[in-house]
N, CA, C and O of each residue as an XYZ file, in Angstrom:
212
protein
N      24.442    225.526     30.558
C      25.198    226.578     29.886
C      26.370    227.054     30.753
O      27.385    227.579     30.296
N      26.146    226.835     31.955
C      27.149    227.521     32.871
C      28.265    226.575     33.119
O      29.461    226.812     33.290
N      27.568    225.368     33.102
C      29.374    224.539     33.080
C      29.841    224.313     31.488
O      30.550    223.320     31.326
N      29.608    224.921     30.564
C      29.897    224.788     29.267
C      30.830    226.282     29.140
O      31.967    226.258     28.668
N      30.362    227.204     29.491
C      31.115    228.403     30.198
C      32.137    228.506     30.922
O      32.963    229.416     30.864
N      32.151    227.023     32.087
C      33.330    226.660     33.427
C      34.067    225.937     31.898
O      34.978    226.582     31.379
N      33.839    225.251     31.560
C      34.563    224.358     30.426
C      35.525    224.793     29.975
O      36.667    224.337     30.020
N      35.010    226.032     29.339
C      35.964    226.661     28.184
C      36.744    227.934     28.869
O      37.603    228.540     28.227
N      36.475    228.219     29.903
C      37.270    229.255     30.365
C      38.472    228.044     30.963
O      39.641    228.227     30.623
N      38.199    227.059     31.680
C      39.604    226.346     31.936
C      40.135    225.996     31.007
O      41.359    226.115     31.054
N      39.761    225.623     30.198
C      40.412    225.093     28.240
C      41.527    226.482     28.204
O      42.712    226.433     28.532
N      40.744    227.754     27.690
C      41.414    229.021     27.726
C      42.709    229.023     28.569
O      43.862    229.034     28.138
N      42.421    229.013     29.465
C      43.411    228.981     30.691
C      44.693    227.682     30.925
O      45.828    227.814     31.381
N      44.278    226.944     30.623
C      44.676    225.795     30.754
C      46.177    225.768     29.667
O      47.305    225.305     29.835
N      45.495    226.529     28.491
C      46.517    226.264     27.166
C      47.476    227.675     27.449
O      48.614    227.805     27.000
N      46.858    228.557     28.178
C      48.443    229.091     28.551
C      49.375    228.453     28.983
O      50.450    228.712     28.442
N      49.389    227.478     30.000
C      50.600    227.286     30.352
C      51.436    226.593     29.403
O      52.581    226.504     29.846
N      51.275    225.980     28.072
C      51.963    225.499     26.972
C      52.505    226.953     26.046
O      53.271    226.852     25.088
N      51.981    228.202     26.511
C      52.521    229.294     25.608
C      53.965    229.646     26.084
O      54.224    229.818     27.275
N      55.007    229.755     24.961
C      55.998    230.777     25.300
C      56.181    231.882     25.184
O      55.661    232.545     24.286
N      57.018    232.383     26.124
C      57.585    233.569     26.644
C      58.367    234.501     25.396
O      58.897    234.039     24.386
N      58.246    236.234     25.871
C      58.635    237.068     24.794
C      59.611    237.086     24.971
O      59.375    236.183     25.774
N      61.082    237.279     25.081
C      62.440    237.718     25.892
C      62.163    238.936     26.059
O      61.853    239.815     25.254
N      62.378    238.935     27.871
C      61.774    240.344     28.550
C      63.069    241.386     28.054
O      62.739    242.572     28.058
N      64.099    241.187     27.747
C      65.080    242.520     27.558
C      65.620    242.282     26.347
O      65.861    241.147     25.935
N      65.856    243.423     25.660
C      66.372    243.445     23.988
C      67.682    244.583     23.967
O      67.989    245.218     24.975
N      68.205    244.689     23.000
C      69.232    245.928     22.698
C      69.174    246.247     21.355
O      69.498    245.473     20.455
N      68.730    247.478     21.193
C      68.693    248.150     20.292
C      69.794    248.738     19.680
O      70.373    249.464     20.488
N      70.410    248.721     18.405
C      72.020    249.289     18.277
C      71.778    249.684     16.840
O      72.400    249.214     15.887
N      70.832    250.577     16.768
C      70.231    251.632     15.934
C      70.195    253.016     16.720
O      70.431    253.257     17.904
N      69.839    253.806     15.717
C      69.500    254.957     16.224
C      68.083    254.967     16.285
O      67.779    255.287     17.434
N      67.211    254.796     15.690
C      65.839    254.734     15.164
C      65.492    253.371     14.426
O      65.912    252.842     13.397
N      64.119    252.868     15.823
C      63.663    251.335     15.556
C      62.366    251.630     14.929
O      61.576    252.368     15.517
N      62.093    251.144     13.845
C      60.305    251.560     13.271
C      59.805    250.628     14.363
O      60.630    250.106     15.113
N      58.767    250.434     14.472
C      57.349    249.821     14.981
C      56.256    249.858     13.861
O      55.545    250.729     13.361
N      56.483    248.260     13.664
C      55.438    248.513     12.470
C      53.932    247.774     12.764
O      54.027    247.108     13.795
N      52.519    247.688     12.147
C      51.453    247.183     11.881
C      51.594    245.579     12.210
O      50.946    244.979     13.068
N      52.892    244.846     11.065
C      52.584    243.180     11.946
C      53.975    243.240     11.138
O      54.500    244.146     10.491
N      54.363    241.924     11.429
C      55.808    241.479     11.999
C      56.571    241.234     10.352
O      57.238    240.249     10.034
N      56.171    242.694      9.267
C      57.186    241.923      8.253
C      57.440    244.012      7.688
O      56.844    245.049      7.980
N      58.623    243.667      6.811
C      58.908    245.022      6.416
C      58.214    245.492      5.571
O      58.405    246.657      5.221
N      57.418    244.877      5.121
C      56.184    245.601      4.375
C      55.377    246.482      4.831
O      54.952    247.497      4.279
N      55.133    245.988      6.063
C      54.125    246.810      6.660
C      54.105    248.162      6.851
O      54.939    248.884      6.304
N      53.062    248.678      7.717
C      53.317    250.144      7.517
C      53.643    250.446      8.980
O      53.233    249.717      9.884
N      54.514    251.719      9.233
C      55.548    252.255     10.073
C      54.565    253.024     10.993
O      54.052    254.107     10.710
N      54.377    252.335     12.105
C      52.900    252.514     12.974
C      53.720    254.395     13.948
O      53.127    255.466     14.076
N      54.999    254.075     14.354
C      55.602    254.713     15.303
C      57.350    254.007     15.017
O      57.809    252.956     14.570
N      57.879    255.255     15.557
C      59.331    254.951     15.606
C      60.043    255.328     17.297
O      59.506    256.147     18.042
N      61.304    254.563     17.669
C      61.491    254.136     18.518
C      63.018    255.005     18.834
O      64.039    254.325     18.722
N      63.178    256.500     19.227
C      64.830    256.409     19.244
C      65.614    256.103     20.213
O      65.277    256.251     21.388
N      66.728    255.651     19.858
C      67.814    255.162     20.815
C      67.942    255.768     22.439
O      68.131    256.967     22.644
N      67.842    255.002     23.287
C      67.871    256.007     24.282
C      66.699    256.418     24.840
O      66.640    257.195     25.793
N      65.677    255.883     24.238
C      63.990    256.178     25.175
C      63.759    254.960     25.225
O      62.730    254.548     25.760
């Protein structure tokens, strides 16, 4: 059980290094950015973001 455990934690690990990256810096050129639930405009408006914070 324990190398079936070693197994899959290197599997886990392993397939990060094929993940990409978020772009660490953005610009906002709004006044007010929603933050929503998941990544479409439907969703619902979790928190908002103003310019300048």
């Amino acid at each position: 059980m324990k190398k079936l455990i070693g197994i899959a934690t290197a599997a886990v690990f392993g397939l990060g290094i094929f993940t990409t990256s978020a772009q660490a810096e953005t610009v906002v050129t709004t006044d007010v950015l929603n933050v929503r639930e998941n990544p479409t405009t439907e969703s619902k408006v979790v928190g908002k973001l103003l310019n300048g914070h």
